[in-house]
N, C-alpha and C positions, 0 to 999 in steps of 0.2 A: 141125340138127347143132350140138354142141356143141364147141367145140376148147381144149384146154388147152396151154398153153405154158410146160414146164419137167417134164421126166419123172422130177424126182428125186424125196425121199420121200413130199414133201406134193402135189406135179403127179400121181403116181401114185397115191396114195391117193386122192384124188381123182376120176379119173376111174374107178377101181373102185367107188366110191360112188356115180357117175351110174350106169353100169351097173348098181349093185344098185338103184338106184331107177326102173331102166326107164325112162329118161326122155328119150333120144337116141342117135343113134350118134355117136362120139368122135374126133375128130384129135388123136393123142398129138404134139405139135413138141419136138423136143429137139435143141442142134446136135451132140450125140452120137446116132449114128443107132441105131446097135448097141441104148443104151440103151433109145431109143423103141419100140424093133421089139422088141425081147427083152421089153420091161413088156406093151406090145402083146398080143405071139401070149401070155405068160402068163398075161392076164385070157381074153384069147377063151377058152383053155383051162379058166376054167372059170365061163364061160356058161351050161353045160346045168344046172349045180348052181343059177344063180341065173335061172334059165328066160328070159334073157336074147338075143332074136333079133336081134339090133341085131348095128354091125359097130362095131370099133376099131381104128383103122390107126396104127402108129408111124411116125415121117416127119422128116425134118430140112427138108423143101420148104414154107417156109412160103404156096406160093400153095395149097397143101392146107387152107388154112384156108374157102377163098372159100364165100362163100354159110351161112355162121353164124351164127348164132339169139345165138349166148354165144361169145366169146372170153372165157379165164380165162388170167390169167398168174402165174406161180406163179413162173417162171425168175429167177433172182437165186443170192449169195451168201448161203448160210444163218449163224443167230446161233449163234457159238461158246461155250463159258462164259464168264462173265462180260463180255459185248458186249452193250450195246445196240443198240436198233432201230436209233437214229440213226449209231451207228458205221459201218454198214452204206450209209450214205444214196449217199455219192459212186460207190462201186463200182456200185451195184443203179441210180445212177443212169442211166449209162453204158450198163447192158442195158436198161435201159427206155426209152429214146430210141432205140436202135437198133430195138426190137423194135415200138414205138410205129410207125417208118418204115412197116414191114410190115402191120399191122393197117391202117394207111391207104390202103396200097395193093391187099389183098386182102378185107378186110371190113369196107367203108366202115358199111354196114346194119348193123353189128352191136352189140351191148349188152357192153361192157368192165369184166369184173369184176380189180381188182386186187387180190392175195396176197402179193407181194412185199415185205419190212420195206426202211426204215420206212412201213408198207400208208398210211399219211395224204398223206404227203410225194409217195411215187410215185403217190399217183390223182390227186393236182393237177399231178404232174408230165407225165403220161400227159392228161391232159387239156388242158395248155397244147402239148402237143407235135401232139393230133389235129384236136385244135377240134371235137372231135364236141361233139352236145349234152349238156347237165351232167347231164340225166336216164340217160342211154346209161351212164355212169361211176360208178361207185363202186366201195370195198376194202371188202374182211373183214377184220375187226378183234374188234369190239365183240360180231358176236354171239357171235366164239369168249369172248372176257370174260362176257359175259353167262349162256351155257353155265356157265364157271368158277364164277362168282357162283352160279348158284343151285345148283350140286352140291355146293358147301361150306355153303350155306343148309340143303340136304338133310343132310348129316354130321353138322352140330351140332346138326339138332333132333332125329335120326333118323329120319326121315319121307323119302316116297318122290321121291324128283326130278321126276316126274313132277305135284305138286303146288304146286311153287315156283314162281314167276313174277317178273321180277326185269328192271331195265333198266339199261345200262352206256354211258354217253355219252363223247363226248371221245378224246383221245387214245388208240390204241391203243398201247398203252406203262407207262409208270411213271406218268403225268398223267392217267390212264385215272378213269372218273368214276362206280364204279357209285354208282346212286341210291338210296336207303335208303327214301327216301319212296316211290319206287314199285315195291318190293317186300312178296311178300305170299305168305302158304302157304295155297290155297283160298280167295284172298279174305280172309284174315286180317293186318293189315299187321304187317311183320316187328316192329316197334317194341313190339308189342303180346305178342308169343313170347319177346324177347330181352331182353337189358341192353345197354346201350351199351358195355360191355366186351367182349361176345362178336359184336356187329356191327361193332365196329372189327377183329377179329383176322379177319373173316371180309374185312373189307374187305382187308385185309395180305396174307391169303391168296391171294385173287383176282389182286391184283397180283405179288404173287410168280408164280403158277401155271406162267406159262411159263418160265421163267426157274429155278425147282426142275425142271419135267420137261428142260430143255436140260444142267442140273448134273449129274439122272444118267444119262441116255443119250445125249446130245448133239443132240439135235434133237427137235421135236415132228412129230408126223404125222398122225395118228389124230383128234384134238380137231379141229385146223385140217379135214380133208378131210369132216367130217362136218358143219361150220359150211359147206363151199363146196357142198355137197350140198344142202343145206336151202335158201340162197339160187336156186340150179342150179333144183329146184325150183319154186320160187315163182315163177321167169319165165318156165319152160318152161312149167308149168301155168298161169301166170296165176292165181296164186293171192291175189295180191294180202296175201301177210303182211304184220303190222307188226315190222319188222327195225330194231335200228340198226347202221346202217353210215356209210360214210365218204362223204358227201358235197360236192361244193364248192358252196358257202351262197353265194346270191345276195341278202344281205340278212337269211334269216332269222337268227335269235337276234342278231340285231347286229353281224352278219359278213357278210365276201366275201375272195376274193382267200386263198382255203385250201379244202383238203379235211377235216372233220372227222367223228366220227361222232356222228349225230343217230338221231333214230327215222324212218323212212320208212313208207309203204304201196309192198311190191318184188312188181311184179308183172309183165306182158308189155312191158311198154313200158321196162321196168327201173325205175326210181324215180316213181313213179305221183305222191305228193304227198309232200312235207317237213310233218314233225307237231311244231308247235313247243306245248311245252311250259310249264307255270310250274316254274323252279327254286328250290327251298330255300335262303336266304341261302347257307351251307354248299357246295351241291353248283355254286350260280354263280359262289363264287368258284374255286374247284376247275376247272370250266367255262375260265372266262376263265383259269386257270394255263393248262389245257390247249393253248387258243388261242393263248397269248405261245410254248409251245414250239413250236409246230408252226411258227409266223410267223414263230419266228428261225431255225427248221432251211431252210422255203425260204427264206429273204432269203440264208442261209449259203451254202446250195444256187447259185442264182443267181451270187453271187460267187466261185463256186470254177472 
């Protein structure tokens, strides 16, 4: 069983996306119940279109969680125009320490994926709150970037998305680190397709991404719920992808005492190995910018 926690646009979309991926039945948690049971009975409704025999319950009882495979938390304060992540850090702190209580007390066994902005901040938050193990926890972040990254890769060559391949480390945020060096169209490295004036705007672009779809509809839904499906995914199946996500580094890359996002192999166990890489002078300092935000947002954290 899989359970999501927070039934607004991205919590919902989401669990629409397990179900169209067959991949469990669903504990919708929302403390608006209406909400949960309304999103709820509207996905069952339409089950038969995506041949879908599984069940999905809306629910505000969080012991309706017990005995799940995936906790995903989504619940929080979503970004308004012009807010960042970190704007958001104290509020979403607040739900994720409460919510954190719950998960501890209902699904000890279970794999902790976090959604929630700012997604770094709160999986080391979520982390120092369960004490589960560092394997068990990680956020989506990065491969929604990563996504970004290579569909603007796809635009500017014209070529099909499905051919791009492309790696986004570090902050999920404005610090956010896609790799140049390890991207490629078919195995061709992008370096070799582009000019360094049309990899930088793609680079701009990327980080813009969220941040333009928030300016004109107010919120993202769609990208994000499709990046928690892919992960969703890879654990239930045990598929063992290599995903980057938001890890808390026990040494590797030169760190501890933070969540950031690295490349992983995510598969039944949730974080199967940390995949440390060589970084391009470039993309390490970039790297280490990433590390000093996130390290003064929790030190901030902490003191507040």
């Amino acid at each position: 069983m899989i359970t999501v926690i927070g039934a607004g646009r991205v919590g919902s979309a989401a669990a629409f996306e397990i179900l169209r991926y067959k991949l469990s039945d669903v504990v919708l948690i929302d403390t608006n119940l209406n909400q949960a049971k309304g999103e709820a009975l509207d996905m069952m409704q339409a089950s038969p279109a995506l041949e879908f025999d599984g069940t999905i319950e809306g629910t505000n009882d969080f012991s309706q969680m017990q005995d799940s495979e995936l906790v995903i938390v989504t619940a929080g304060v979503a970004r308004k125009p012009g807010m960042s992540r970190i704007d958001l850090m104290n509020t979403n702190a607040k739900i994720i320490r409460s919510i954190s209580k719950n998960i501890v007390k209902y699904a000890s066994d279970s794999k902790l994926m976090i959604v929630t902005n700012p997604v770094d901040i709160m999986t080391y938050l979520c982390y120092s709150e369960t004490n589960f193990a560092p394997n068990h926890i990680f956020g989506m972040g990065n491969i929604l970037d990563t996504m970004r990254f290579r569909s603007h890769i796809a635009s500017e060559l014209n070529v099909s998305r499905e051919d791009t391949r492309a790696l986004v480390i570090g902050e999920h945020g404005d610090f956010m680190v896609p790799l140049v060096e390890y991207a490629s169209v078919s195995g061709i490295p992008l370096t070799n397709l582009l000019t360094t004036s049309q990899i930088e705007k793609i680079i701009q672009k990327t980080i813009n991404s969220g941040s333009n779809v928030i300016k004109l509809k107010g919120n993202t839904a769609f990208a994000p719920a499709s990046a928690i499906a892919l992960m969703a995914n890879a654990i239930i199946t045990g598929r063992n992808r290599v995903m980057s996500v938001s890890t808390c580094l026990k040494g590797q890359y030169g760190q501890s005492n933070l969540s950031i996002g690295v490349p992983v192999v995510l598969g039944k166990t949730g974080i199967e190995k940390i995949i440390e890489i060589k970084l391009s002078d470039n993309s390490q300092e970039k790297f280490n910018a990433s590390v000093t935000a996130i390290k003064t947002a929790i030190a901030a954290l902490k003191n507040n």
